[in-house]
DSSP file (Angstrom, degrees, kcal/mol; ACC not computed):
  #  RESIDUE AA STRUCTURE BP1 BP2  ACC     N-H-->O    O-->H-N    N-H-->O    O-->H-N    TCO  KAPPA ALPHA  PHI   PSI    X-CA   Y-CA   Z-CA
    1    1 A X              0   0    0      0, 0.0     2,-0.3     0, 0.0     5,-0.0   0.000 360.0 360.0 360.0 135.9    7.8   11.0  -17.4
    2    2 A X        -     0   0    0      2,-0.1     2,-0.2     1,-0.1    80,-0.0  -0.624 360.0-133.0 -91.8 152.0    7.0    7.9  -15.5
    3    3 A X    >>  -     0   0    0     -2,-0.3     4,-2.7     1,-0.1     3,-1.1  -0.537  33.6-105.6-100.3 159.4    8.0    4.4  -16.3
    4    4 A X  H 3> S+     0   0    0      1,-0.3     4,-0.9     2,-0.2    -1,-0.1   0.707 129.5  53.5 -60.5 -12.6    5.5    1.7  -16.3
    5    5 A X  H 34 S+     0   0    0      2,-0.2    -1,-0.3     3,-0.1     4,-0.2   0.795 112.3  47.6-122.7 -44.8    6.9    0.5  -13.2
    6    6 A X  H X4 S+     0   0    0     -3,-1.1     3,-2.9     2,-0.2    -2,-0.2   0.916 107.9  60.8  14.1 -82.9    6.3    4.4  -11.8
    7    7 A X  H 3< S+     0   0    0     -4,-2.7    -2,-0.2     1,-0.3    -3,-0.1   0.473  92.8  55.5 -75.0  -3.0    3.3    4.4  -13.0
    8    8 A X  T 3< S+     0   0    0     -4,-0.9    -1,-0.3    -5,-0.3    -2,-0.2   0.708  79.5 102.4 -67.6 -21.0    1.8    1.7  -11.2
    9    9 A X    <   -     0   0    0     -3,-2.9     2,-0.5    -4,-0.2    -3,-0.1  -0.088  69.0-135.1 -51.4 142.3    2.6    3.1   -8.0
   10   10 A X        -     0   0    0     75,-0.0     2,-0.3     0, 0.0    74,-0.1  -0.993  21.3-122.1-127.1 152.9   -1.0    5.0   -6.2
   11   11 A X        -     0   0    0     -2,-0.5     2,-0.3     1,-0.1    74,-0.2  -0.615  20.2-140.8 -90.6 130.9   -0.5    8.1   -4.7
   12   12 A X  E     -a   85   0A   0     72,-1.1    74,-1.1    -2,-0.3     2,-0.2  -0.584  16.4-164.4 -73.2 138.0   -1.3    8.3   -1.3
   13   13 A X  E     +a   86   0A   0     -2,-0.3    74,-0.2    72,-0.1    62,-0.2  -0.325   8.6 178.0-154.4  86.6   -3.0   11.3   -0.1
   14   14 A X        +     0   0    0     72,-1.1     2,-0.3    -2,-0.2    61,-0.0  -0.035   7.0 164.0 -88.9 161.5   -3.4   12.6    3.5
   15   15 A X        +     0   0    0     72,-0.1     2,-0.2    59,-0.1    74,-0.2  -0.914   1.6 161.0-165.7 166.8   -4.9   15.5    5.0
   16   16 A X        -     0   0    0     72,-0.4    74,-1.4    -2,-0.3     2,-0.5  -0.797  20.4-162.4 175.1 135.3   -6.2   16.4    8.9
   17   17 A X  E     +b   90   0A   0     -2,-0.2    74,-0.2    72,-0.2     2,-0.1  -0.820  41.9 169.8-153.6 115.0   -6.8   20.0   10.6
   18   18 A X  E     -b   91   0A   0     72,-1.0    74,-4.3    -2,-0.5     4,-0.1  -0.571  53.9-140.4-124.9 169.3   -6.7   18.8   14.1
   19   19 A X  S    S+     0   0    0     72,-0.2    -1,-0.1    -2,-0.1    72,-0.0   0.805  86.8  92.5 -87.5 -33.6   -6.5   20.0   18.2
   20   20 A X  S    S-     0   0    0      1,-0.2    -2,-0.2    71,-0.1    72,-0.2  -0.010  96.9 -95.3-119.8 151.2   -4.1   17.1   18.7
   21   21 A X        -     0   0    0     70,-0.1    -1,-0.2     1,-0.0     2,-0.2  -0.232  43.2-160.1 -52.1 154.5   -0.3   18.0   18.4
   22   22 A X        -     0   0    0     78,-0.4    78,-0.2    -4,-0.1     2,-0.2  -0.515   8.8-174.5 -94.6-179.0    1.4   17.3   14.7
   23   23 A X        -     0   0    0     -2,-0.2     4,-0.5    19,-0.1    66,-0.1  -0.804  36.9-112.3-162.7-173.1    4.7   16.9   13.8
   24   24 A X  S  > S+     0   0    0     -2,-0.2     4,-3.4    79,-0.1     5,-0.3   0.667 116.3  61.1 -75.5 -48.4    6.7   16.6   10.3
   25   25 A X  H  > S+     0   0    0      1,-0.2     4,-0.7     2,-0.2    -1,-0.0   0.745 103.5  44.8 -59.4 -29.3    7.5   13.2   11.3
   26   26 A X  H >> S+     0   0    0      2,-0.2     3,-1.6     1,-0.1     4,-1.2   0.907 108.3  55.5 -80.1 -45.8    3.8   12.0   11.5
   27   27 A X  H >4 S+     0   0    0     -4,-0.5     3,-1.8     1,-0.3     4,-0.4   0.888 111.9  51.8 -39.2 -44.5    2.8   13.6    8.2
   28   28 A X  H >< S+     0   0    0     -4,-3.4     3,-1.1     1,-0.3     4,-0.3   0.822  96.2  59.5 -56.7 -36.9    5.8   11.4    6.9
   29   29 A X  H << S+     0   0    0     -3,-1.6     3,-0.4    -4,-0.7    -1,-0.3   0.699  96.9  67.1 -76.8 -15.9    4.8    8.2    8.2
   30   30 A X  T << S+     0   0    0     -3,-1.8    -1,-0.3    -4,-1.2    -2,-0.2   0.809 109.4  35.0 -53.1 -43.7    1.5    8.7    6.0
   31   31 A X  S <  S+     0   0    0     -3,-1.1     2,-0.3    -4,-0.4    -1,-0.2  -0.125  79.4 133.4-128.7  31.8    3.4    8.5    2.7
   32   32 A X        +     0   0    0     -3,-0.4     2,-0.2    -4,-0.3     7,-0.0  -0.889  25.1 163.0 -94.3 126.2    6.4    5.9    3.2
   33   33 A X    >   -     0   0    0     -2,-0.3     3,-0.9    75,-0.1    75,-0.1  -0.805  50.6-123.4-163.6 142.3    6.5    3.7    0.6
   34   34 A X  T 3  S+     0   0    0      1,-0.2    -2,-0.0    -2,-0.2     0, 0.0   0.743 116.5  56.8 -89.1  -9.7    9.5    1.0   -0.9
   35   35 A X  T 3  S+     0   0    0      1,-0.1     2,-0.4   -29,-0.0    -1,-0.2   0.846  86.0 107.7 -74.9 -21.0    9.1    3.0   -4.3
   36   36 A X    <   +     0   0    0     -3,-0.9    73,-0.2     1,-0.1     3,-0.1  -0.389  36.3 162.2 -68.2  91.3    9.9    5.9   -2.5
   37   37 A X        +     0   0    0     71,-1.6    74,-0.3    -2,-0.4    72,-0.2   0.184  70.0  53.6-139.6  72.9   13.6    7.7   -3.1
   38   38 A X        +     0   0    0     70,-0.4    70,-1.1    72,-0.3     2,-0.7  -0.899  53.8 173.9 -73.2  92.8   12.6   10.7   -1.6
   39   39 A X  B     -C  107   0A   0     68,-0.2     2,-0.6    -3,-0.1    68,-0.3  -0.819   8.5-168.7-142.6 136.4   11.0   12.6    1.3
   40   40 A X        -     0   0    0     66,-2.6    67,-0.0    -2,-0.7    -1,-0.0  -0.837   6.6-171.2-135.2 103.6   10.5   15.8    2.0
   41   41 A X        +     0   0    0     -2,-0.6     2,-0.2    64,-0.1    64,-0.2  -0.082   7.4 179.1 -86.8 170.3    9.5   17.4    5.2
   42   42 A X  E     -D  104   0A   0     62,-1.1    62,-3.0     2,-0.0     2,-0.3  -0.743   7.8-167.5-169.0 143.7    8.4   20.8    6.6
   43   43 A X  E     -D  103   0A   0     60,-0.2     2,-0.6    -2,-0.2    60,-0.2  -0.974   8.6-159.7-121.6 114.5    7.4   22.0    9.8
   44   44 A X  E     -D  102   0A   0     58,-3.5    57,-2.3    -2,-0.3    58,-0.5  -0.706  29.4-174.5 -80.9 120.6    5.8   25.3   10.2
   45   45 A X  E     -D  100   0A   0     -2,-0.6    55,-0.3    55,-0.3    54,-0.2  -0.906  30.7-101.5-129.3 167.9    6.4   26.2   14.1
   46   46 A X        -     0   0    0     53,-1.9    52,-4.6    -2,-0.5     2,-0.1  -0.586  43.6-155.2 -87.9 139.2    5.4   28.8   16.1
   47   47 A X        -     0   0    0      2,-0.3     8,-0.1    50,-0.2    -1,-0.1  -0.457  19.7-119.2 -33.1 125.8    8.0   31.3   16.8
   48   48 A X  S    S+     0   0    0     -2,-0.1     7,-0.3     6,-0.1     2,-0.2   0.584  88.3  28.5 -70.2   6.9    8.9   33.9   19.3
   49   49 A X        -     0   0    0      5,-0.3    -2,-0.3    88,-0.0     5,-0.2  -0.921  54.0-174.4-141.3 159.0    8.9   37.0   17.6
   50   50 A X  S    S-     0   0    0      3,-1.9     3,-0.1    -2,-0.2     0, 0.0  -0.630  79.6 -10.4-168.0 138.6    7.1   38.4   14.6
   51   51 A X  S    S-     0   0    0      1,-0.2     3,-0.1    -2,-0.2    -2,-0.0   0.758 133.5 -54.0  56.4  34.5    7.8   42.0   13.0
   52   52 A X  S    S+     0   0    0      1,-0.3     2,-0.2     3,-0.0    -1,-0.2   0.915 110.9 118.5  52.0  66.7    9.9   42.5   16.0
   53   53 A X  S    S-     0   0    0     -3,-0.1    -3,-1.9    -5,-0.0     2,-1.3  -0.938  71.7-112.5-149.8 121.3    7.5   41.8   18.7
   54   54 A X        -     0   0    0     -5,-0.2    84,-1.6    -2,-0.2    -5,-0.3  -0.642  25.4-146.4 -82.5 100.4    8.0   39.2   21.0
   55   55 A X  E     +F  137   0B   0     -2,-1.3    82,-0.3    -7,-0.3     3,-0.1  -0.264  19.7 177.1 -43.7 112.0    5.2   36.5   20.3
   56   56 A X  E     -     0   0B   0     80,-1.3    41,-0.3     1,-0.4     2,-0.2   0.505  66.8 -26.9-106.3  -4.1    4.3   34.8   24.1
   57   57 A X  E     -F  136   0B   0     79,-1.4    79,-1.9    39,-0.1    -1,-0.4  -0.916  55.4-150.5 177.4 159.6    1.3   32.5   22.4
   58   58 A X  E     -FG 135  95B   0     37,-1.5    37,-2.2    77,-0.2     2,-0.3  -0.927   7.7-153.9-142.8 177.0   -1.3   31.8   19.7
   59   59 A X  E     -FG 134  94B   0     75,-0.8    75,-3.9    -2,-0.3     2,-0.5  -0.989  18.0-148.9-138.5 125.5   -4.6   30.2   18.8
   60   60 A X  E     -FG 133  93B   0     33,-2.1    33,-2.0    -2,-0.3     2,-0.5  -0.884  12.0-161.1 -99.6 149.7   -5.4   29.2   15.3
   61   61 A X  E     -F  132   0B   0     71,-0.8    71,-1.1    -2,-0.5     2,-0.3  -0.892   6.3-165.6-121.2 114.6   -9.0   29.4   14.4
   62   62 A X  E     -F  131   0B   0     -2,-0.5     2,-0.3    69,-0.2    69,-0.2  -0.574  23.3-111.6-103.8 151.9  -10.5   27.5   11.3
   63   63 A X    >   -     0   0    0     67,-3.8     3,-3.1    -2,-0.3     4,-0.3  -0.652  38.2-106.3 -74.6 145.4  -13.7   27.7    9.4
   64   64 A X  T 3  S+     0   0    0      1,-0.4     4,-0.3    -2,-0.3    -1,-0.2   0.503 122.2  48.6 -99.9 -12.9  -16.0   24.8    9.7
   65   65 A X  T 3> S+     0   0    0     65,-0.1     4,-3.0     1,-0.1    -1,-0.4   0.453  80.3 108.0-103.0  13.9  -14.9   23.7    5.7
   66   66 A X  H <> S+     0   0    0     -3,-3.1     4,-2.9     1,-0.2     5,-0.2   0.996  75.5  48.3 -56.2 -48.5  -11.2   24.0    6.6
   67   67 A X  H  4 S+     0   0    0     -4,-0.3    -1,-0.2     1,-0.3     5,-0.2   0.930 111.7  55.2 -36.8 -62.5  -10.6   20.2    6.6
   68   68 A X  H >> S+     0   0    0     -4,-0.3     3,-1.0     1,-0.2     4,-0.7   0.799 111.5  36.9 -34.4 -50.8  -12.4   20.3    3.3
   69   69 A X  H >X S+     0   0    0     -4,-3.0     4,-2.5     1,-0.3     3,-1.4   0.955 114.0  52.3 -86.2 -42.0  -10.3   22.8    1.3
   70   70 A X  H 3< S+     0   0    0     -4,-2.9    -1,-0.3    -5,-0.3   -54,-0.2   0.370 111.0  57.7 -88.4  24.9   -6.9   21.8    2.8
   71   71 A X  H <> S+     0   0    0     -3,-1.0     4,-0.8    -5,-0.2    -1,-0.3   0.355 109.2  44.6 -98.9 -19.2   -8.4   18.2    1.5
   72   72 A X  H <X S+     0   0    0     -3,-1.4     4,-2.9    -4,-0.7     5,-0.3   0.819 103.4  60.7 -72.5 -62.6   -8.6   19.7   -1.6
   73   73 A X  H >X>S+     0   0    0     -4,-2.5     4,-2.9     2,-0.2     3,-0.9   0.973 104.5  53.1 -33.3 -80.9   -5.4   21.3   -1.7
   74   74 A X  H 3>5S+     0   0    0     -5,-0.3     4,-3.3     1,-0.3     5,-0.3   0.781 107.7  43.6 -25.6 -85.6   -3.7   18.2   -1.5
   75   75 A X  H 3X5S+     0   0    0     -4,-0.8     4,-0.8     1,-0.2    -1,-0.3   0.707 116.7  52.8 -51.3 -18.5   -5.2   16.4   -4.1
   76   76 A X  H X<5S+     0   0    0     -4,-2.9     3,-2.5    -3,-0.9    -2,-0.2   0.982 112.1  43.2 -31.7 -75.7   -4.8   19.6   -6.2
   77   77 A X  H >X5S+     0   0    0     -4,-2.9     3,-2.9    -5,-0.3     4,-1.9   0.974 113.0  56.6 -66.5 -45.4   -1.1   19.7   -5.2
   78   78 A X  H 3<XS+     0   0    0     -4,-3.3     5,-0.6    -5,-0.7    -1,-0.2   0.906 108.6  49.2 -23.9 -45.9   -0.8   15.4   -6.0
   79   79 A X  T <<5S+     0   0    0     -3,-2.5    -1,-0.2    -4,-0.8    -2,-0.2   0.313 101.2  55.1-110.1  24.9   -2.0   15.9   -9.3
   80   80 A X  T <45S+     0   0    0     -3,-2.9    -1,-0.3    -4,-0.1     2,-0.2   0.609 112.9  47.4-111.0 -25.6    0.3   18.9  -10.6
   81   81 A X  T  <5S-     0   0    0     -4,-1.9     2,-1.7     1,-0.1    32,-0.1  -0.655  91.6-108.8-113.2 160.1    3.9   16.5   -9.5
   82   82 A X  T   5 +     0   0    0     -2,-0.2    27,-0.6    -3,-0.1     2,-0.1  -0.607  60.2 165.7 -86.4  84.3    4.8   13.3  -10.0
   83   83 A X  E   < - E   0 108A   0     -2,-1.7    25,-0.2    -5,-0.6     3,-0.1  -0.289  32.6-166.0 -91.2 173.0    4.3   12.1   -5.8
   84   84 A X  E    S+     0   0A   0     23,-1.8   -72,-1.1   -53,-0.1     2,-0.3   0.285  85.1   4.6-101.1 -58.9    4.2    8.8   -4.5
   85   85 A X  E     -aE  12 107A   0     22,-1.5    22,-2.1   -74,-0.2     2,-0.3  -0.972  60.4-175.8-158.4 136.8    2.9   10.1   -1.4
   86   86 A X  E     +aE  13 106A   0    -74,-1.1   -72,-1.1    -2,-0.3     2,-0.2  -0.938   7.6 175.2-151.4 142.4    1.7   13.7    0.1
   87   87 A X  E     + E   0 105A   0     18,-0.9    18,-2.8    -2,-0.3     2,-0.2  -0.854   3.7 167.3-120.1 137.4    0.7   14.2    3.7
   88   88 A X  E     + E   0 104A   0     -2,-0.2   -72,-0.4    16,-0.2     2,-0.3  -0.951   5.6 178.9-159.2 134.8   -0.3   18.1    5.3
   89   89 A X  E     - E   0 103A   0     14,-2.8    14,-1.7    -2,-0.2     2,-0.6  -0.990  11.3-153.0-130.7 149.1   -2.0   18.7    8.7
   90   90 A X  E     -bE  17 102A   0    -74,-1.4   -72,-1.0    -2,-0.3     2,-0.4  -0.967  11.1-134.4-131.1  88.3   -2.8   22.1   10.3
   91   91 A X  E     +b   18   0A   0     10,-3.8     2,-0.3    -2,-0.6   -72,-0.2  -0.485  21.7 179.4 -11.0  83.6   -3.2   22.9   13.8
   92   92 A X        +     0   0    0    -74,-4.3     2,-0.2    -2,-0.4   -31,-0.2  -0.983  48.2  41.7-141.5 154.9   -6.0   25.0   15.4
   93   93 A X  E    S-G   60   0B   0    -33,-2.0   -33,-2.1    -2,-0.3     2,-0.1  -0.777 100.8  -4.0  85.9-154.7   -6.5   25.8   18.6
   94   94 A X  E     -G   59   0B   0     -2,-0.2     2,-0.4   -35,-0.2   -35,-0.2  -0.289  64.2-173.2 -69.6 145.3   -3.8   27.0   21.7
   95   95 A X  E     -G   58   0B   0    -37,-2.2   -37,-1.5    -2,-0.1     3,-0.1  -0.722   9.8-152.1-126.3  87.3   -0.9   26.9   20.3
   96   96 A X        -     0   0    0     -2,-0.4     2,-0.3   -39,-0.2   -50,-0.2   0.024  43.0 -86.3 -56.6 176.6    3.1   27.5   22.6
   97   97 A X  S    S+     0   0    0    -41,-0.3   -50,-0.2     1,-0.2    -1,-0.1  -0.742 114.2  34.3-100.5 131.3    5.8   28.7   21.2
   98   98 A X  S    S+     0   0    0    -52,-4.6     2,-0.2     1,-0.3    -1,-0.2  -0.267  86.9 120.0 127.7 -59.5    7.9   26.0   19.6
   99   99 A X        -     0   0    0    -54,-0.2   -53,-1.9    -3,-0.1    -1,-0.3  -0.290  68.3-101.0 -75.0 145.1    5.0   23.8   18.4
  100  100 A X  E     +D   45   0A   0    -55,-0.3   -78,-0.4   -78,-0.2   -55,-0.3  -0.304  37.1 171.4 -53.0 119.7    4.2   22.6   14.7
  101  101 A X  E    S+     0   0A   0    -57,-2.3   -10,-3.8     1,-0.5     2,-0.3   0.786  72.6  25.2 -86.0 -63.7    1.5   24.5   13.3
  102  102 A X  E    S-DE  44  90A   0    -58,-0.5   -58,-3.5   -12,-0.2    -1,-0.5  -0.952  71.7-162.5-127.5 138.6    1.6   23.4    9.8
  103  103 A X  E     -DE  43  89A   0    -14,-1.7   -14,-2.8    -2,-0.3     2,-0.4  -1.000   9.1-176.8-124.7 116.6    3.3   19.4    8.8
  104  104 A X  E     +DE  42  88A   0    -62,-3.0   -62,-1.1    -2,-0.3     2,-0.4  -0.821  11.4 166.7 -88.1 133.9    4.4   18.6    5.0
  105  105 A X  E     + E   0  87A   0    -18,-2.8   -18,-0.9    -2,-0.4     2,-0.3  -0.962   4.2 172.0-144.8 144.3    5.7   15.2    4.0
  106  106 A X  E     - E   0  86A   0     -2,-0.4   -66,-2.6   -20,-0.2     2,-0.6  -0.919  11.5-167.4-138.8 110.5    5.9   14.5   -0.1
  107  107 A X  E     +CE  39  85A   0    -22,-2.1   -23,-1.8    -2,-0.3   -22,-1.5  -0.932  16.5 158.9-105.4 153.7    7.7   11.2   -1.2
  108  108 A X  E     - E   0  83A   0    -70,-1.1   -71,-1.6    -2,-0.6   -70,-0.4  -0.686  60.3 -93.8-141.6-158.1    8.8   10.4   -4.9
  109  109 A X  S    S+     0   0    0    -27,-0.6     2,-0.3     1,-0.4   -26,-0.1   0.882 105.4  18.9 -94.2 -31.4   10.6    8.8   -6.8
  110  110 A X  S  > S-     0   0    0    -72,-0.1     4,-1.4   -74,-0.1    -1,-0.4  -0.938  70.4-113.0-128.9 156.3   13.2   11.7   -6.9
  111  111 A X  H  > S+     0   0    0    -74,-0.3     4,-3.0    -2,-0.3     5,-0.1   0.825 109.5  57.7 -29.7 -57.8   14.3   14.7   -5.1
  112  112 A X  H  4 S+     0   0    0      1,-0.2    -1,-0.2     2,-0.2     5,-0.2   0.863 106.9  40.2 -70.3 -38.4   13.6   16.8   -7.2
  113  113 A X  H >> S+     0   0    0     -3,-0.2     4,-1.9     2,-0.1     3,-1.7   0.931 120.5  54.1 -61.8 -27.9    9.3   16.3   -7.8
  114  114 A X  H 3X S+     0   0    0     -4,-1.4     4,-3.7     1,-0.4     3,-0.4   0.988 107.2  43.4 -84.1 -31.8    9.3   15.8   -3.9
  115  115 A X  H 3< S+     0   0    0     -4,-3.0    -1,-0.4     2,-0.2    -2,-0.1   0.084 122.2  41.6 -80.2  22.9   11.1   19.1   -3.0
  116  116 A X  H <4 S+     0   0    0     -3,-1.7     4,-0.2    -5,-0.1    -1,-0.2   0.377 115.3  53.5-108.3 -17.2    8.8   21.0   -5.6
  117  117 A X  H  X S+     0   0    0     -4,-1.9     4,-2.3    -3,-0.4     5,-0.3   0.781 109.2  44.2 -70.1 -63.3    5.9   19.0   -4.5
  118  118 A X  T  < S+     0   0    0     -4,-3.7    -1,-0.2    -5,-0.4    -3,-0.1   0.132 112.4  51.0 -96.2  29.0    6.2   19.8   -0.8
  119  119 A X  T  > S+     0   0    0     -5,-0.1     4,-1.7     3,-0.1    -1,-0.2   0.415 110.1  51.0 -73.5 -36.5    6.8   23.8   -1.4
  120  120 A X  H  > S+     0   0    0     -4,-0.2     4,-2.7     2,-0.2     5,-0.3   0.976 111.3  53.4 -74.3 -57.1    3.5   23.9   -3.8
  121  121 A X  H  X S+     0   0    0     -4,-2.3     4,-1.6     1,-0.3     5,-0.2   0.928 119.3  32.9 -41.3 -40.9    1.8   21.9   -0.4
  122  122 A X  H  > S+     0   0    0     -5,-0.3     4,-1.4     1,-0.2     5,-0.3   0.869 123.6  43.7-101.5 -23.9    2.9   24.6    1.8
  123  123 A X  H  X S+     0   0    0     -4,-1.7     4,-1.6     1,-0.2    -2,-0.2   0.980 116.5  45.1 -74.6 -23.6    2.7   27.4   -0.4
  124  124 A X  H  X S+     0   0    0     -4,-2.7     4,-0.8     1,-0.2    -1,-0.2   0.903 110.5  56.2 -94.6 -29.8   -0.6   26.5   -1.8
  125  125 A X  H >X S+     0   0    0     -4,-1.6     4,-1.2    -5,-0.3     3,-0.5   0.962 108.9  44.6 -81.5 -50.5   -2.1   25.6    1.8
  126  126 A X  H 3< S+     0   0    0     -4,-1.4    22,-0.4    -5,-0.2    -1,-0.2   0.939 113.6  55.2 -56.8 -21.1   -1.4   29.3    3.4
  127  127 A X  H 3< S+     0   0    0     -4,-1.6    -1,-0.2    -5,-0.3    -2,-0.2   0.924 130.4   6.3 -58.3 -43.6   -2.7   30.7    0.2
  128  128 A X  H << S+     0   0    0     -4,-0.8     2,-0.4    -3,-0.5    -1,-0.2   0.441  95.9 111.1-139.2 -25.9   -6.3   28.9    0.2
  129  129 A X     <  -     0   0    0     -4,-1.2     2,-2.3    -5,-0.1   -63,-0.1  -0.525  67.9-131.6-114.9 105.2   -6.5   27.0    3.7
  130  130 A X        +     0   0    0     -2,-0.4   -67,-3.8   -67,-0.1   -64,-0.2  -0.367  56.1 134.1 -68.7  85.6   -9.3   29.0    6.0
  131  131 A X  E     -F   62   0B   0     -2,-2.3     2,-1.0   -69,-0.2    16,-0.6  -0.733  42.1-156.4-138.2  75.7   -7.5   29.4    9.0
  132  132 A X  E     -Fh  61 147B   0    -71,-1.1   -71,-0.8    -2,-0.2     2,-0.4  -0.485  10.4-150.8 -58.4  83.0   -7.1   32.6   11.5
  133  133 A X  E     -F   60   0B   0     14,-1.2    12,-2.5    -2,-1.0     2,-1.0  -0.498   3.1-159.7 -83.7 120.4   -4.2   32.8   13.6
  134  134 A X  E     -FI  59 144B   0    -75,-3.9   -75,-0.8    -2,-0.4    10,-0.2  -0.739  17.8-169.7 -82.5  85.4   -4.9   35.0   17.2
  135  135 A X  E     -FI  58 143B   0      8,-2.0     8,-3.9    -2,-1.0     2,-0.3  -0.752   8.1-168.6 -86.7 162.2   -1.1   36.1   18.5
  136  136 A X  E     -FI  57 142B   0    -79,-1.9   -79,-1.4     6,-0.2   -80,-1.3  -0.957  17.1-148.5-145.6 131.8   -1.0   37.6   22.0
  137  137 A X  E >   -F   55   0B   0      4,-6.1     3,-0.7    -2,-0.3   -82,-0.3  -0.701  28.8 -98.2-121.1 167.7    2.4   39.1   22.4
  138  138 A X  T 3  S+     0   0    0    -84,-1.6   -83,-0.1     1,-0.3    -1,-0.1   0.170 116.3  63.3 -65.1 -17.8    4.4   39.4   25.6
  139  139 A X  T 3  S-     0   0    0    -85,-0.2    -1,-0.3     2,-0.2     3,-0.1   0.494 120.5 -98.3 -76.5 -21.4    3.2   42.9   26.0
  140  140 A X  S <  S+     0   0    0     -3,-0.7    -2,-0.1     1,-0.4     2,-0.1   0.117  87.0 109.2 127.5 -35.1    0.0   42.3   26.3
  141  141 A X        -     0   0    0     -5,-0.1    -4,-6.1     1,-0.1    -1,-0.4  -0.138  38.7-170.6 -74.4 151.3   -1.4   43.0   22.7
  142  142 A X  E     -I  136   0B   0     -6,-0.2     2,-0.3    -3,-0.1    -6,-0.2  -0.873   3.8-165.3-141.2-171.1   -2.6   40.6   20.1
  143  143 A X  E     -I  135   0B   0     -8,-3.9    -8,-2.0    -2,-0.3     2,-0.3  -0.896  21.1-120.5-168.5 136.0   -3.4   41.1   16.7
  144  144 A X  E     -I  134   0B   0     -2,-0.3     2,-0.7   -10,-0.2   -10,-0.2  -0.597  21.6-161.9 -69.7 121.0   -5.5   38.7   14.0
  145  145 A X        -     0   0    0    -12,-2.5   -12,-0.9    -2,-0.3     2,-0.6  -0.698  18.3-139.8-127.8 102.8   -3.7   37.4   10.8
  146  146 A X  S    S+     0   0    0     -2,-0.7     2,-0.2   -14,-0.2   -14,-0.1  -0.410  71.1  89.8 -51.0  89.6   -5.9   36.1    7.9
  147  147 A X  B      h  132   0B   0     -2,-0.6   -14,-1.2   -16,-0.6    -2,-0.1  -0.787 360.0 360.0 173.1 166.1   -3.5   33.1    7.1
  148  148 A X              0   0    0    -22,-0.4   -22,-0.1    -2,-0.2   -16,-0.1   0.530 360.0 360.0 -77.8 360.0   -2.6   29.5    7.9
């Protein structure tokens, strides 16, 4: 429950599916706030392996409403916690191994809304987010995977 003093705060509420690199750290800088004492990153990044296959690059590809739904998601996931502040960005295009895919930031008031806050942001954006990641492994092969 929020205190009047809580509840005066507005929730900030960011969103982006971009070429241009991400990080955790920018999504955060979206939702910092003096009410804020909480924040809670995530960075999805690409890997070198998956199902034990060595990964040498990928391309995500999104559908022309992606912006739209993971702009939904967001305000979805905003209005189930008690945030201050929720930033998520998505990646699409070439992608190296190493670099940030997917960027969370949630501040609150406490720990506990923002780290339940930013897991429902990442869970809810692979679930819903139209986005089609191309890997091309070190062998030569690639393979499509319908998710963010």
């Amino acid at each position: 429950m929020r205190t009047r003093a809580e509840a005066a705060v507005t929730i900030s509420v960011t969103s982006a599916v971009t070429v241009e690199p991400i990080s955790a750290q920018d999504a955060a800088a979206f939702i910092e706030s003096p009410s804020a004492g909480a924040v809670v990153t995530f960075s999805g990044d690409v890997r070198d392996h998956d199902h034990g296959r060595t990964v040498a690059r990928l391309d995500y590809e999104g559908h022309p409403s992606a912006a739209d739904v993971l702009a939904e998601v967001a305000r979805e996931v905003a209005s189930r916690h008690d945030v201050i502040g929720l930033a998520v960005m998505h990646r699409i295009g070439p992608l190296e191994i190493g670099d940030c895919a997917l960027a969370a930031a949630v501040s609150a008031a406490h720990r506990g809304a923002a780290f339940a806050a930013c897991a429902d942001l990442v869970d809810t954006t692979k679930e819903r987010l139209p986005v089609w990641k191309h890997q091309v492994f070190s062998d030569g092969t690639d393979e499509w995977v319908n998710c963010a």
